[in-house]
C-alpha positions as CSV (number, residue, x, y, z in Angstrom):
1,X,95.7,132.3,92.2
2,X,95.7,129.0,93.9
3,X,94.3,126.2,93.1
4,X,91.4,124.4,95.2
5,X,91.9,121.4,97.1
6,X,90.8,119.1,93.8
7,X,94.4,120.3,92.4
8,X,95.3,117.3,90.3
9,X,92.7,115.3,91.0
10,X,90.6,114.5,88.0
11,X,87.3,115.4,88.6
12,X,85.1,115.2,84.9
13,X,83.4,112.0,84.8
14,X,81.3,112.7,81.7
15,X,83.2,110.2,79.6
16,X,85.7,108.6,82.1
17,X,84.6,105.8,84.5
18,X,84.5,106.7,87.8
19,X,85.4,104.7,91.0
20,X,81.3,104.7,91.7
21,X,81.2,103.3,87.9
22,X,83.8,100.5,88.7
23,X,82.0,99.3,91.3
24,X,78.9,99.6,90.0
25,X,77.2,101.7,93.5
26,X,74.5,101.9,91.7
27,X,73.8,98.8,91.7
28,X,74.9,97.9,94.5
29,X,73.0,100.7,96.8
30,X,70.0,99.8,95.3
31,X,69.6,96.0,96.4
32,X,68.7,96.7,100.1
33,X,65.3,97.1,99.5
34,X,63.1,96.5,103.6
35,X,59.8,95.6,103.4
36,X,58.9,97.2,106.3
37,X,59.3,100.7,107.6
38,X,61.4,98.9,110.9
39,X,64.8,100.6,111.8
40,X,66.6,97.2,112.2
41,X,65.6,95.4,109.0
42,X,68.3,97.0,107.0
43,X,70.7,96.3,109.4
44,X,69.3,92.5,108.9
45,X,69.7,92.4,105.2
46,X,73.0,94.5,105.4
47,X,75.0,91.9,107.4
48,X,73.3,88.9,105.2
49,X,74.4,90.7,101.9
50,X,77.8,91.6,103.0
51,X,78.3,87.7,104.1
52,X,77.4,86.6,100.6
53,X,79.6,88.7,98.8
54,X,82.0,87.2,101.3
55,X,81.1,84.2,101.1
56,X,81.6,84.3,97.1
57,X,85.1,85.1,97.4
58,X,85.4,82.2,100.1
59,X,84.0,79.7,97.0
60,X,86.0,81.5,94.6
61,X,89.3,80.7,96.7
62,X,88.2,77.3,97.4
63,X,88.2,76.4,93.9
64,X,91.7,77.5,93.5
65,X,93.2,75.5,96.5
66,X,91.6,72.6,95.0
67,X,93.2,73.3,92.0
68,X,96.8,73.6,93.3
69,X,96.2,70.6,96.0
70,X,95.1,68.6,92.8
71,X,98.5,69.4,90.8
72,X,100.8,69.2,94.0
73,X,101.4,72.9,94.1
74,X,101.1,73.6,98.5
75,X,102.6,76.6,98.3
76,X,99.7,78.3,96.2
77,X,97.1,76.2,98.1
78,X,98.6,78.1,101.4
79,X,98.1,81.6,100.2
80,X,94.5,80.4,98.9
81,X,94.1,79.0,102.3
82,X,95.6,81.9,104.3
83,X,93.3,84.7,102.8
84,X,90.0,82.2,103.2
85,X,90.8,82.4,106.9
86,X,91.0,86.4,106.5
87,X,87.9,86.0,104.9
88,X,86.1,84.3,107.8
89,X,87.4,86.3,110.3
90,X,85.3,89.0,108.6
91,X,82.4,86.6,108.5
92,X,83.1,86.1,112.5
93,X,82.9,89.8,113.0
94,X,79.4,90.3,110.7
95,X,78.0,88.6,113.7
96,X,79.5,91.0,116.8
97,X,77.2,93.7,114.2
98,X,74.1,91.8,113.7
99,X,73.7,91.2,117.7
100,X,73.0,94.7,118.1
101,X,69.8,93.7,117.1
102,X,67.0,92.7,120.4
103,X,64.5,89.8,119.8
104,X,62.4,93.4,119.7
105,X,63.8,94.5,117.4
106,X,63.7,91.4,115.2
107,X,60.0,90.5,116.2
108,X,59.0,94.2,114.6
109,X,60.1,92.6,111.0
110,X,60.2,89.1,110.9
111,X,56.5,88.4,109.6
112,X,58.1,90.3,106.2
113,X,60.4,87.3,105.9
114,X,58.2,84.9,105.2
115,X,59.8,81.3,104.0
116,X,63.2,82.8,103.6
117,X,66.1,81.4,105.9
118,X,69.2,81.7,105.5
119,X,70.0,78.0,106.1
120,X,68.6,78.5,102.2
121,X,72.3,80.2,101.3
122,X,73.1,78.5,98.4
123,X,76.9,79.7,98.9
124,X,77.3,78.7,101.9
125,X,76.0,75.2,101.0
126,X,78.9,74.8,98.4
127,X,81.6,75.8,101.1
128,X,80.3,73.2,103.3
129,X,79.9,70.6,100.5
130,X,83.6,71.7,99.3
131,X,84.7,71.4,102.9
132,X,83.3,67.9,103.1
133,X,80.0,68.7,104.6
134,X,78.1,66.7,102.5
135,X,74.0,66.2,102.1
136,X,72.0,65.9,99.2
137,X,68.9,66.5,101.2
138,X,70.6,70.3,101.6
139,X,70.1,71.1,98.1
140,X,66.0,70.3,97.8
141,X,65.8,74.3,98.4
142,X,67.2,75.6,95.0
143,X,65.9,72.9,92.8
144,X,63.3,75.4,91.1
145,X,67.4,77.1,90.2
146,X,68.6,75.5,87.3
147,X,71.8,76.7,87.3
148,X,72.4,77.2,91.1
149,X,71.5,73.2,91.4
150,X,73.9,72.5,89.0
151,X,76.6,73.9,91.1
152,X,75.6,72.2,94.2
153,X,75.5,68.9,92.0
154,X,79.1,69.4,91.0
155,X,80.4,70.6,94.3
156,X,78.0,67.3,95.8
157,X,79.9,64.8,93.5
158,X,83.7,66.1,93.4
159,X,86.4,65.3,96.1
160,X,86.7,67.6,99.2
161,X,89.6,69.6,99.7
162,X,90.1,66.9,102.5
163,X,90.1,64.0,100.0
164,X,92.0,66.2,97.9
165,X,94.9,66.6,100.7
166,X,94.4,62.9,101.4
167,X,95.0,62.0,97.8
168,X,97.8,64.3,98.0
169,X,99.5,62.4,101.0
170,X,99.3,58.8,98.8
171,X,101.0,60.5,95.9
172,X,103.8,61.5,98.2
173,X,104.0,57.9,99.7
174,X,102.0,58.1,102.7
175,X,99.9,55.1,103.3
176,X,96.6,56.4,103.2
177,X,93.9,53.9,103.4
178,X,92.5,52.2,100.2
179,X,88.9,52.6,101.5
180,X,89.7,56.3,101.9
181,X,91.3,56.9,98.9
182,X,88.1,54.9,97.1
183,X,85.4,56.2,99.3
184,X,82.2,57.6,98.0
185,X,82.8,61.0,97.8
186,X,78.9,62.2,97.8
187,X,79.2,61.0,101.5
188,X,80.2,62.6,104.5
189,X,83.8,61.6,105.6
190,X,84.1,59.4,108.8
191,X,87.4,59.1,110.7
192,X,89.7,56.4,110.1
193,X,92.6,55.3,112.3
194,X,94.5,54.0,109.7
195,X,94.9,58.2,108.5
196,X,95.1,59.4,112.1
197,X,98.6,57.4,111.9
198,X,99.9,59.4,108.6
199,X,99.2,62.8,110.3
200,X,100.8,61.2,113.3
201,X,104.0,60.3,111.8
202,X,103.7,63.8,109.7
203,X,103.7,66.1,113.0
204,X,106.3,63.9,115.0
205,X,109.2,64.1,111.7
206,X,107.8,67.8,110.7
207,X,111.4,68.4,109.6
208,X,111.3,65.9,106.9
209,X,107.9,67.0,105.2
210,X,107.7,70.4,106.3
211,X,105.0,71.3,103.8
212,X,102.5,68.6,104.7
213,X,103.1,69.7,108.4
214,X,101.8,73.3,107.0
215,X,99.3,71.6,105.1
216,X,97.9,70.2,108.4
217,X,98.1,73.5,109.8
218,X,96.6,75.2,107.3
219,X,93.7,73.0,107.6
220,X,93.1,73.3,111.2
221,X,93.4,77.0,111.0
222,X,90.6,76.9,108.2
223,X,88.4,74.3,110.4
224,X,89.1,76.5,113.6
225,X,88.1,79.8,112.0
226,X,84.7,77.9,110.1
227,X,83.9,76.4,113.9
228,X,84.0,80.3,115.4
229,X,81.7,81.2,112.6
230,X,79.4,78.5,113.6
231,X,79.6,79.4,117.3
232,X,79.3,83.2,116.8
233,X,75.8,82.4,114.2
234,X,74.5,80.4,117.0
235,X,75.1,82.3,119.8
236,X,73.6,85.2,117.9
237,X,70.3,83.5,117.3
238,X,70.0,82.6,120.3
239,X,70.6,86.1,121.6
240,X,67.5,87.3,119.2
241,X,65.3,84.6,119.0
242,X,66.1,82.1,121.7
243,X,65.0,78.6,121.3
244,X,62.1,79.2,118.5
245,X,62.4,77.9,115.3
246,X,63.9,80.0,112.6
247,X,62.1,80.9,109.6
248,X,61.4,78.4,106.8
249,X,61.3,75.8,109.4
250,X,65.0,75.1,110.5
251,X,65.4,74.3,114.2
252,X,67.5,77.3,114.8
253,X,69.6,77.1,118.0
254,X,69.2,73.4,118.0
255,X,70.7,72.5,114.6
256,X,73.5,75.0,114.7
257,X,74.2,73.3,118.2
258,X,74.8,69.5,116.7
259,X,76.7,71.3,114.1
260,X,79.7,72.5,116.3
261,X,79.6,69.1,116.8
262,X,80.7,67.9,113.3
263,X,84.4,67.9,112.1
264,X,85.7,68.5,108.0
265,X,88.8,66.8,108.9
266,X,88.9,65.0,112.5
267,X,91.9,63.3,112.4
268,X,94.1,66.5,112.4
269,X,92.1,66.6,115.9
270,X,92.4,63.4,117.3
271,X,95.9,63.5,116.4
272,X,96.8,66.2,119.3
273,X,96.1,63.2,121.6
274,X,98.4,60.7,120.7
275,X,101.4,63.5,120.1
């Protein structure tokens, strides 16, 4: 007689872990839990879940690239560097999902939401402070979180993966500022001309330094990819709510407007200019 169409395939998961086991569904399944009876608030807490487990690999490959840019290793730093930017074109696309969603539709639920805000996302606050983004003001929300304010602390008071590049640049010979080098790191990074000229001389003898020509790359691909991010969130609030303020009393539109307008690493902008 023939076998079925589970021929081979093991199918007794009385003792064996299964793929649902692995990845612990269970679990998983169980943590969209609406508040209301609305069609669209799952959809709302769907997206916001699926960006924080995103956004936990982002950190998690962060950390590495810091790593390698701190012991000279580029090449390592790149693949860390290439996959974040895979990563936020997922985060990019979350929000082409979550603009299905009418102001109607998020009206119905939004009482249910109460203080929460999701300019309270204590991952994404660690990207932006690991990206150079930095303001201690940002992490008054999680100070009731022990252990969540002590990795915003950390991520507050180490070097950027900017100043990490930078630093990289003087070990290789590049003269990078002083006042750059020694700048306080808790502080958000202004431009200085004195760097604008080592990216300069970096694009226009590529050839010779090849890898810190990729490096810049790499970091404007990054910045690009994290300023789409910013302009799809925005223009998607604005789609749902307009110009009221979000929940837990951000500005909404209005602060993720002034943030397109802030740069992780300017110079490898300005730079364009002068090429």
């Amino acid at each position: 007689m023939a076998n079925g169409p589970t021929e081979g395939i093991h199918t007794d998961f009385t003792k064996d872990m299964s793929y649902g086991d692995y990845l612990q569904l269970d679990t998983l399944l169980s943590a969209q839990q609406p508040l209301t009876q609305e069609h669209d608030e799952l959809l709302f807490i769907t997206i916001h879940q699926v960006m924080e487990l995103w956004l936990k690999l982002l950190n998690r490959e962060l950390d590495t690239a810091l790593a390698h840019l701190r012991a000279d290793e580029l090449q390592p730093a790149f693949k860390c560097t290439a996959r974040i930017n895979r990563i936020q074109e997922q985060l990019i696309q979350a929000w082409t999902v979550l603009s299905t969603m009418t102001p109607s539709d998020y009206l119905s639920f939004r009482p249910a939401l109460g203080q929460s805000s999701g300019f309270q996302s204590w991952q994404y606050r660690l990207v932006e402070f690991k990206l150079g983004a930095k303001d201690e003001l940002k992490m008054a929300p999680h100070r009731h979180r022990g252990d969540i304010a002590d990795q915003l602390e950390a991520a507050y008071r180490a070097p950027s993966l900017y100043d990490e590049a930078l630093r990289l640049l003087a070990r290789r010979g590049y003269a990078v500022p002083e006042e750059v080098l020694a700048r306080d790191v808790t502080q958000p990074y202004t431009a200085h001309s004195g760097v604008e000229a080592v990216w300069e001389d970096i694009y226009r003898h590529s050839g010779e330094h090849f890898d810190l020509y990729e490096l810049a790359e790499e970091l404007v691909d990054l910045e690009d990819a994290f300023q789409q991010w910013r302009f799809r969130h925005m223009k998607t609030v604005e789609r749902i709510i307009g110009m009221r303020r979000g929940t837990g009393g951000s500005t909404g539109v209005t602060y993720l407007r002034k943030a397109l307008e802030r740069y992780f690493f300017p110079e490898l902008w300005s730079v364009r200019g002068n090429l």
